[in-house]
LOVOVEX-874501 format. One record per residue (C-alpha): residue in one letter; x, y, z; chain. Coordinates in Angstrom, 2 decimals. Each point is the difference from the previous one (the first is absolute). Last residue first. Layout:
+--------+---------+---------+---------+--------+
| residu |       u |       v |       w | chaine |
+--------+---------+---------+---------+--------+
|      A |       X |       Y |       Z |      A |
...
+--------+---------+---------+---------+--------+
//
This chain:
+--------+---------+---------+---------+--------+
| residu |       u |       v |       w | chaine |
+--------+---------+---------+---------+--------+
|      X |  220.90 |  109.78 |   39.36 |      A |
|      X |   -1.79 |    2.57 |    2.71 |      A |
|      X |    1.74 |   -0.04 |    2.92 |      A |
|      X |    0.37 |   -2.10 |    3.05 |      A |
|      X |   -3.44 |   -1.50 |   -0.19 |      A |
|      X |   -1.79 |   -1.26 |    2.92 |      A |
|      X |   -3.01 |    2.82 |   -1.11 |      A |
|      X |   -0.63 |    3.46 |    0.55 |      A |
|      X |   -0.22 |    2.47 |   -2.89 |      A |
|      X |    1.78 |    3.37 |    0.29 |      A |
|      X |    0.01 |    3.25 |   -2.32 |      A |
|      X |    3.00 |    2.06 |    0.60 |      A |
|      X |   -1.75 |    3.99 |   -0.36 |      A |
|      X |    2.11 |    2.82 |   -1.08 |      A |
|      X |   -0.51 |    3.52 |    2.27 |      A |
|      X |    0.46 |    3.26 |   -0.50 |      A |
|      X |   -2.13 |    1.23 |   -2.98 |      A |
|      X |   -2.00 |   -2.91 |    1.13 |      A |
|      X |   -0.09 |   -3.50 |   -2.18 |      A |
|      X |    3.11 |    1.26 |   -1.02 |      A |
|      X |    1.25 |   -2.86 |   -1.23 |      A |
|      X |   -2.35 |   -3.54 |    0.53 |      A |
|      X |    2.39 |   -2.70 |    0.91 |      A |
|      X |   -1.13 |   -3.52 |   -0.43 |      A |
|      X |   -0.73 |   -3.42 |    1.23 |      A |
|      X |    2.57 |    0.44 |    3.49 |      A |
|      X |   -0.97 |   -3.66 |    1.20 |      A |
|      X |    0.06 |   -0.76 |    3.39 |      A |
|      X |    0.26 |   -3.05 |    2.22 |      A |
|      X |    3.60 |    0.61 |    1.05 |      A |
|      X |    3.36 |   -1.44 |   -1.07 |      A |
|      X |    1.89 |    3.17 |    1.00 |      A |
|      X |    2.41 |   -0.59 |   -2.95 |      A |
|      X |   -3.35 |   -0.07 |   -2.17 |      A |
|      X |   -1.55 |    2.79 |    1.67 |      A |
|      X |    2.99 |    1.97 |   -0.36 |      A |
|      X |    0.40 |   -0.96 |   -3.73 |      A |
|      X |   -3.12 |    0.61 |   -0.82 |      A |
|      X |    0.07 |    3.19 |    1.21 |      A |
|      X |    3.01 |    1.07 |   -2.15 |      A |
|      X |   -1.54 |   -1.46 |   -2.95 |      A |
|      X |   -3.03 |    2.75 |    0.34 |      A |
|      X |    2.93 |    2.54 |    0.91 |      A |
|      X |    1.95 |   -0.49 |   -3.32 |      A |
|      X |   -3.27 |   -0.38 |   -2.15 |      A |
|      X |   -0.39 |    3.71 |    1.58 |      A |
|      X |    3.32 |    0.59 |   -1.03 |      A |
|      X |    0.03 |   -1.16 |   -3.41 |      A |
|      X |   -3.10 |    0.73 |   -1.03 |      A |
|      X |    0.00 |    3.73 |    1.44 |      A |
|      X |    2.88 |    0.55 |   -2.08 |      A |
|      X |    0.10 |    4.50 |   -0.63 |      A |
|      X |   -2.62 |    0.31 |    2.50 |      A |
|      X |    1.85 |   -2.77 |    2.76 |      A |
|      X |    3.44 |    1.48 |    0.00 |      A |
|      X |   -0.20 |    2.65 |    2.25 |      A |
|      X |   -2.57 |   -1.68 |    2.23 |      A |
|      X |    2.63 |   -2.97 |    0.48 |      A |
|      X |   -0.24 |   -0.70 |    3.72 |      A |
|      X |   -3.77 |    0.36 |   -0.53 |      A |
|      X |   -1.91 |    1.20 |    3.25 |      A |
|      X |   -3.90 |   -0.11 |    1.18 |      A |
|      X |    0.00 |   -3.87 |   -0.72 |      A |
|      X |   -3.29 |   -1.38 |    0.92 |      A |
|      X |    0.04 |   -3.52 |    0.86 |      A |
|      X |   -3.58 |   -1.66 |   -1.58 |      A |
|      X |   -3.09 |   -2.20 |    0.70 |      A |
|      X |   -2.28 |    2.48 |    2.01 |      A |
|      X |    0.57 |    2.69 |   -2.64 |      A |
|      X |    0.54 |    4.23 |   -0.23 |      A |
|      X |    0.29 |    0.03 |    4.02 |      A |
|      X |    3.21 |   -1.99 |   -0.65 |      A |
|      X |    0.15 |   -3.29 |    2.33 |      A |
|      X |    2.86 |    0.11 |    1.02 |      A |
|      X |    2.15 |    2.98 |   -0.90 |      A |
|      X |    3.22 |    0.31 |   -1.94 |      A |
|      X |    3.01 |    2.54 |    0.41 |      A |
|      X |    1.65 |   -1.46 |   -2.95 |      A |
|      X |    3.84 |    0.66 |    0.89 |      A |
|      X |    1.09 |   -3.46 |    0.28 |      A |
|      X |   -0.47 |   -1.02 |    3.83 |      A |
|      X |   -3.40 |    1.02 |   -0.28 |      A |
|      X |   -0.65 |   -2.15 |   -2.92 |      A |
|      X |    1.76 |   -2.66 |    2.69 |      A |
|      X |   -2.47 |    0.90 |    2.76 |      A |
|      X |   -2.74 |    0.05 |   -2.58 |      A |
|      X |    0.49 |   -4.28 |   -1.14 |      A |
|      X |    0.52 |   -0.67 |    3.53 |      A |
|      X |   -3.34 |    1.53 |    0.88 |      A |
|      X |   -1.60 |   -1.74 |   -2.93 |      A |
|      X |    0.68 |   -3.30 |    1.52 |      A |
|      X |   -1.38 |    1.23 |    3.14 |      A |
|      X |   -3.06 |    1.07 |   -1.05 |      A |
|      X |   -0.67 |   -3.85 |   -2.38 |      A |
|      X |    0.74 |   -1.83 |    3.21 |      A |
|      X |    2.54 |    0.21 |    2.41 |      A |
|      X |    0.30 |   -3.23 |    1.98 |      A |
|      X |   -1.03 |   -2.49 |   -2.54 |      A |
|      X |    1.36 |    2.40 |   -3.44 |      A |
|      X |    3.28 |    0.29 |    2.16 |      A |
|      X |    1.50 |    3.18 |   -0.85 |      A |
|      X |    0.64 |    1.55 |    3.46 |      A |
|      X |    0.87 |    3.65 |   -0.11 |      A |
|      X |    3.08 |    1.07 |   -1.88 |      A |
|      X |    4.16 |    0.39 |    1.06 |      A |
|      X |    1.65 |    0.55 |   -2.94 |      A |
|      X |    2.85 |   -2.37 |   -0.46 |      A |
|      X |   -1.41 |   -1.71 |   -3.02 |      A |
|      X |   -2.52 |    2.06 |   -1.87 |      A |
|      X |    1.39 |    2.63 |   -2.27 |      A |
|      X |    1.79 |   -2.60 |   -2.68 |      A |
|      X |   -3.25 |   -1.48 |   -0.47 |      A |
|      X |   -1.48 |    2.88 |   -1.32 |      A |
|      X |    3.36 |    1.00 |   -2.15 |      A |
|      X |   -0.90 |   -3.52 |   -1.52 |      A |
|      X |   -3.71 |    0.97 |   -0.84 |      A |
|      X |    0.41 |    3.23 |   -1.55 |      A |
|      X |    2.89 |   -0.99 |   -2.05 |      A |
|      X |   -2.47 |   -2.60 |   -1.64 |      A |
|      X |   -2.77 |    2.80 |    0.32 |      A |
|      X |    2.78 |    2.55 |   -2.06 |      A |
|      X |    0.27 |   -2.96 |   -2.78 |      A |
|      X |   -3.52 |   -1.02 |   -0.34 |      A |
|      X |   -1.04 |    3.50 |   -0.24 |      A |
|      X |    2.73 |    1.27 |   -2.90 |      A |
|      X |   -0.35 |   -3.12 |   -2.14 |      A |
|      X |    2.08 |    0.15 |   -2.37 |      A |
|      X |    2.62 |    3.25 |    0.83 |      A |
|      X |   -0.68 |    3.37 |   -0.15 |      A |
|      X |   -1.59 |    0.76 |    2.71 |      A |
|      X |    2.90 |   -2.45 |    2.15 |      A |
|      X |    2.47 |    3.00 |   -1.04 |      A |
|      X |   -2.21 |    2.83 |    0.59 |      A |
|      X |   -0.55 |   -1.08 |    3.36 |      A |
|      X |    3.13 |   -0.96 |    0.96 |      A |
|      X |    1.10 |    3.63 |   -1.58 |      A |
|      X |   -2.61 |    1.79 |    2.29 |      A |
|      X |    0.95 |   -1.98 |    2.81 |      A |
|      X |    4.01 |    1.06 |   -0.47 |      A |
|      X |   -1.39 |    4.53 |   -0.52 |      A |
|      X |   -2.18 |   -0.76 |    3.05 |      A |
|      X |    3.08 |   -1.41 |    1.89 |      A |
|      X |    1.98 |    3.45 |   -0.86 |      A |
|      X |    2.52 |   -0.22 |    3.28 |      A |
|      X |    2.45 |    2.78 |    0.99 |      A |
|      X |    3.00 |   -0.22 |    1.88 |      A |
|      X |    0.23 |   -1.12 |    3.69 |      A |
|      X |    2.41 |   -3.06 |   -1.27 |      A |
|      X |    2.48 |    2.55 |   -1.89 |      A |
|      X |    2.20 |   -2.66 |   -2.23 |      A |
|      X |    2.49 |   -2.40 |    0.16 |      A |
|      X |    3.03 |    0.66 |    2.94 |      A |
|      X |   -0.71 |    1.51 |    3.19 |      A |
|      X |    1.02 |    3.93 |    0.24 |      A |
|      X |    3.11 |    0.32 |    2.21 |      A |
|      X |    0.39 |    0.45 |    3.58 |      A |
|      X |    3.43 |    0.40 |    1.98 |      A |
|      X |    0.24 |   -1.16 |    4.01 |      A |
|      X |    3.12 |    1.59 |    1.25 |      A |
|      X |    2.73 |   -2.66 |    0.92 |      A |
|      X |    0.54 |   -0.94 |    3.42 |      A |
|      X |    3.39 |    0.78 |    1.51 |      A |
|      X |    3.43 |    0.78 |   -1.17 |      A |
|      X |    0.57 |    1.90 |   -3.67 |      A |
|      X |   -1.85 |    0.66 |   -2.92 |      A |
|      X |   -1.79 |   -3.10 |   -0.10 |      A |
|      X |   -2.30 |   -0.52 |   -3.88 |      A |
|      X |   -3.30 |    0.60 |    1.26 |      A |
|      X |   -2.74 |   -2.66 |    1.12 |      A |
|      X |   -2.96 |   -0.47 |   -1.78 |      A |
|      X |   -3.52 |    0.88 |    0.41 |      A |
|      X |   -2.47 |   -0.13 |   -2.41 |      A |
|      X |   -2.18 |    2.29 |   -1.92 |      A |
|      X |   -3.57 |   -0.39 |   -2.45 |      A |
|      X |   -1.80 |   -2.62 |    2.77 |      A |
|      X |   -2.01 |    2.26 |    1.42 |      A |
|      X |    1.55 |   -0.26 |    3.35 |      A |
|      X |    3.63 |    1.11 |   -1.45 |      A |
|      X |   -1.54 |    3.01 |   -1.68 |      A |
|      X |   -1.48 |    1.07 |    3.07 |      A |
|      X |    2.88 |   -0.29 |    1.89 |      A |
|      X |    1.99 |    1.84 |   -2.57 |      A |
|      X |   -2.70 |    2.43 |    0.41 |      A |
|      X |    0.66 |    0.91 |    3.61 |      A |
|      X |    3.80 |   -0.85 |   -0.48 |      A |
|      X |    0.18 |    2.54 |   -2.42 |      A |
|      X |   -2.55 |    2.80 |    2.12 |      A |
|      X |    2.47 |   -1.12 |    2.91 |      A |
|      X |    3.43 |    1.37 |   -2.15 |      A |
|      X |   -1.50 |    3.26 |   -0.31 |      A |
|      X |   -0.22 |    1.16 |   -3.52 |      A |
|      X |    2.37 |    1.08 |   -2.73 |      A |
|      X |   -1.06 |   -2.08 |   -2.37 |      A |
|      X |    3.40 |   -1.40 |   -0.72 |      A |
|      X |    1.23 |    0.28 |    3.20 |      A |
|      X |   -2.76 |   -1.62 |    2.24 |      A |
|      X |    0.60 |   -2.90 |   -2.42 |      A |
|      X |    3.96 |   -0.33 |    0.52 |      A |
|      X |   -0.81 |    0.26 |    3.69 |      A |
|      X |   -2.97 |   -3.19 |   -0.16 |      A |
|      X |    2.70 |   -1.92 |   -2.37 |      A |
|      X |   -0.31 |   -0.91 |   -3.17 |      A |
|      X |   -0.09 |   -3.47 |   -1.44 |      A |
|      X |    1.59 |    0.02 |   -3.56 |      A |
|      X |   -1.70 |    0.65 |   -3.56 |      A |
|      X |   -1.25 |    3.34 |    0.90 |      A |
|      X |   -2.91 |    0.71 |   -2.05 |      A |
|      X |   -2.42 |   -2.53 |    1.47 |      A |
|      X |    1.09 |    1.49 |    3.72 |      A |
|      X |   -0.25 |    3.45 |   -1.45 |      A |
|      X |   -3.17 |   -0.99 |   -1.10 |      A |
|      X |   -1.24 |   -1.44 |    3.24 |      A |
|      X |    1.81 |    3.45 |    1.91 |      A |
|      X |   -2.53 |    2.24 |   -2.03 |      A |
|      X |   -3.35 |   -2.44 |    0.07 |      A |
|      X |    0.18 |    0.07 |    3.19 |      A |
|      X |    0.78 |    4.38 |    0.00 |      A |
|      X |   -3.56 |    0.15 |   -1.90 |      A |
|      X |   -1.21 |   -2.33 |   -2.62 |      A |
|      X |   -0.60 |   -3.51 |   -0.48 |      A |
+--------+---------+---------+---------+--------+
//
């Protein structure tokens, strides 16, 4: 954060005590509305509060803002840097693809309940609209899937990887990841459909989730 915001949040941080919108104005030597302009600001993001100011003397105290306590929640995030570490970790572990599909297929079934899916009923359904609950929930995640992929009749292309970044330097890991992933959706969705495999990169922009159709949840 930069700017005059980012001036009155660190003289906020630096201060110690609440400060008032006058004692603010005074230090920067600004207008007293640009401080309450950005001191509303700050309050709505979550990085100032209110309080109220010691009295001085009859009537309502003046409202007082410090900086809230812990640390800057608008501040920067490296989540590529934290997957690539994951990844690295579970790479060199045992069994790196049994591992990230075991993940794979409990974060799936974490990402069903409460999303609201098309009808999943193998009677009522059928084999189109079991897989049409399986891509509304890719969909949900970040995979920007399509059904069926122009590149085969029996498979969800997936034109985005949440984890591109990662996925060169442990493309086992994530792409076993994503294959467990889709089992676990289908599972948790308790469809007809079997996600057999994932093909990376089948496309220079698409990945390809091979289906078979059957009354089995999953494959064992």
């Amino acid at each position: 954060m930069s700017g005059r915001r980012g001036e009155v949040f660190e003289l906020l941080r630096a201060a110690g005590t609440p400060l008032g919108v006058a004692d603010i104005a005074q230090r920067l030597d600004v207008h007293p509305n640009t401080v309450r302009f950005h001191l509303d600001a700050l309050a709505a993001d979550g990085r100032a509060e209110r309080v109220a100011a010691p009295p001085t003397g009859p009537g309502r105290p003046p409202l007082a803002y410090r900086a809230r306590p812990g640390m800057d929640p608008t501040g920067p995030r490296n989540y590529p840097l934290l997957a690539g570490a994951l990844a690295g970790a579970v790479a060199a572990g045992p069994d790196p693809v049994a591992t990230a599909t075991e993940a794979g297929r409990r974060w799936g079934a974490q990402l069903v309940p409460g999303t609201p899916h098309p009808p999943t009923d193998s009677g009522s359904a059928g084999p189109a609209g079991s897989v049409s609950a399986l891509v509304a929930v890719l969909d949900d995640a970040g995979f920007a899937p399509r059904w069926p992929s122009p590149l085969a009749d029996d498979a969800i292309g997936l034109r985005h990887c949440p984890f591109l970044e990662v996925v060169h330097d442990a493309a086992d890991v994530v792409c076993s990841l994503h294959l467990g992933l889709m089992r676990g959706v289908a599972a948790a969705l308790d469809v007809p459909v079997a996600v057999e495999r994932l093909e990376p990169f089948a496309a220079p922009d698409e990945c390809l989730a091979h289906l078979s159709f059957s009354h089995r949840k999953d494959l064992a």
